[in-house]
C-alpha positions, 0 to 999 in steps of 0.5 A: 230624933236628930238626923245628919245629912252630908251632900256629895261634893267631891274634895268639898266634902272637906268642909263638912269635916269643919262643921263637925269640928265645931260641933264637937266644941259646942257640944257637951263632951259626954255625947256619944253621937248627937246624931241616932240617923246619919245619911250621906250621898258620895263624898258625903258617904264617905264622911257618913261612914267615917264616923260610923265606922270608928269607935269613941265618942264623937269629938274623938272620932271627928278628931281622926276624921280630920286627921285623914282629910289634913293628909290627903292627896290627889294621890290618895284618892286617884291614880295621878301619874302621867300614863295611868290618866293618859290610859284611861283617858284613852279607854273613856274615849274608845268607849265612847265609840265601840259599844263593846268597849266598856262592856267586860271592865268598867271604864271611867277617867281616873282609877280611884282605888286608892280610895277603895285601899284607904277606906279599907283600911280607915273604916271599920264596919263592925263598929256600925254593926255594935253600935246599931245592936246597942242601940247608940245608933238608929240607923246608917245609910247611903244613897247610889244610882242603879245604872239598870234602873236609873233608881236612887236606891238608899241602902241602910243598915238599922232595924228598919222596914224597906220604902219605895217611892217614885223612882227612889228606894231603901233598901235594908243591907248589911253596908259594905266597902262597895256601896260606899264607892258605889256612891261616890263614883261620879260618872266617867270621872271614877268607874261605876261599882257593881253590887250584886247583879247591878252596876252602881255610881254616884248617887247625887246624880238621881236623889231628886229627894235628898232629905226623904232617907232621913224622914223614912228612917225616922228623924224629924230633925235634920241637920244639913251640911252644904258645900254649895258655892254660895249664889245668893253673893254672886253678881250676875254678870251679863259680859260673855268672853268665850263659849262655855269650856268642857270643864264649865259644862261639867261643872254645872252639871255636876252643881245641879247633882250635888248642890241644886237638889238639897237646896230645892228640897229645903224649899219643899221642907219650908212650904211643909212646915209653913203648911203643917206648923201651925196645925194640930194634928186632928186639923191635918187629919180633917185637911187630909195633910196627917201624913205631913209633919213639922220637920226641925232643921238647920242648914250649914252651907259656905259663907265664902265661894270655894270654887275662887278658893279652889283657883287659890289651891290648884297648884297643888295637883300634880302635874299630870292631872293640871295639864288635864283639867287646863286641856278641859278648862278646868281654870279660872279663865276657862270659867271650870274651877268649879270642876276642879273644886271637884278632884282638889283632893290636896292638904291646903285645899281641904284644910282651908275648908275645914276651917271654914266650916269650923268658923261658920259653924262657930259663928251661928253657936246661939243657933247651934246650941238652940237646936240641939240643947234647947227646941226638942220639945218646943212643940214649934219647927225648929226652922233656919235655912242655910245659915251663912247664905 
């Protein structure tokens, strides 16, 4: 049973956008949805209930999907003006200093409920409740951090049974507008959501196993959207100009929340394959393994460094919040475009990365198709790694 997996990443989660553009062309035009599971964590959540919660088949509801991102601003997604930034930056700051401050209302940097009245309006939860009664869906889910517990707690919708495990958790729910900002609401950066007696943020932030959602509610196979930086091109450059800025810290945390986890737990899912492939499943039984199984998969990350791309763009923001991310170092020179790859919620920026993930997802069709139309019954993993890195 297929699987989609779309990682958190901010405005880069235009990209994945991309890689269901092409999917749609490569595909037959009668499917409905390739995908009976679909998972995502923050920005990827988004994208997870953008197609869940419309109705049509899967070219149509991709198509207005792209729609939404094309016409994106900053504006649409955060409060950009001058006084609201300086507002809240003054709240995060005396929060910081007076426990009591943030205590009857959450604070964070920027206000982002014009994300809550876009999706509002854009999402349309019942077409997950049908579609999940006829069965054309499995299940549905999304992933947030307890802020009580420090727990990732997976909230899904499907006629599944809860799991716990150390330190992360599925909790079956009729999913709401909450949880979804729940999941994206990056720490400090957008405030935290409260869902019932708990407070909720960004769910990157402690999902060590990003691909188990899926493996619970009973894919075995996994097709995973990226929006990594790619690395692996990157030359390691030994000269240091200048202490590490504000923006560049927060950037590689942030990296390690939405980029390094997936990525390792691919790893893991290769090392299990390599184990459990070549095996029947009475020798895993003998070898005590029986409750590890080969897991086809197909990762899709960015062939080209969307942090330089981001530098390309930034010109887009308004002015308020580039006087901000230049004070953080959120620039080229002060080595934080990687932050600002984050926040670049504007129409060049995403549409350069959708049709990125268009182009890279188009130039792997062979494997693509393999995947989909031609390895189901192989009896063999199904097993590329990142793609394009």
């Amino acid at each position: 049973m297929n699987a989609l997996i779309l990682s958190g990443g901010g405005a880069r989660a235009a990209y994945q956008v991309g890689v269901l553009k092409a999917l749609a062309e490569i595909l037959p035009d009668t499917y409905l949805t390739p995908f009976p599971i679909i998972c995502g964590t923050s920005a990827g959540a988004i994208n997870t209930l953008g197609l869940a919660g419309r109705p049509g088949h899967f070219a149509a509801r991709v198509e207005q999907l792209e729609t939404v991102w094309r016409s994106l601003h900053a504006e649409s997604i955060y409060r950009t003006d001058g006084w609201g930034v300086f507002r809240n930056s003054l709240s995060l700051l005396s929060s910081l200093m007076h426990s009591k401050s943030g205590i009857r209302s959450p604070v964070a940097l920027l206000d982002n409920e014009p994300l809550r009245e876009l999706l509002a309006e854009y999402i349309q939860f019942r077409e997950i409740d049908e579609a999940i009664a006829s069965r054309h869906l499995r299940a549905v889910a999304i992933t947030a951090m307890s802020y009580s517990t420090g727990q990732s707690i997976t909230f899904f919708q499907g006629e599944l049974e809860n799991w716990k495990r150390a330190r992360r958790m599925g909790l079956r729910t009729g999913l709401t507008l909450d949880h979804l900002m729940a999941s994206a609401a990056i720490p400090t950066i957008f405030p935290p959501v409260q869902i019932g007696d708990h407070f909720y943020g960004d769910g990157a932030l402690r999902q060590l196993k990003p691909l188990s959602p899926a493996l619970h509610l009973g894919a075995n196979r996994l097709f995973v959207v990226g929006v990594s930086d790619n690395p692996a091109r990157s030359q390691f450059d030994e000269t240091v100009y200048h202490s590490p800025s504000l923006a560049q810290m927060i950037s590689h945390m942030l990296n390690s929340a939405f980029i390094d986890t997936i990525e390792s737990d691919l790893e893991t899912l290769r090392a299990v394959n390599r184990l459990t492939g070549p095996l029947s499943p009475s020798q895993r039984a003998e070898m005590g393994v029986d409750h590890l199984r080969p897991i086809d998969f197909l990762c899709i990350t960015p062939s080209q460094g969307i942090n330089n791309l981001a530098a390309d763009y930034s010109s887009e923001l308004p002015r308020s919040v580039r006087a901000f991310l230049r004070l953080t170092g959120a620039t080229a020179r002060g080595g934080g475009t990687s932050a600002l790859s984050y926040l670049l919620f504007e129409p060049g920026f995403c549409g350069a990365l959708i049709d990125l993930g268009r182009k890279d997802t188009l130039a792997q069709r062979q494997r693509v198709t393999a995947f989909f139309l031609e390895r189901e019954d192989s009896g063999q993993p199904f097993e590329s790694g990142c793609i394009n890195r």
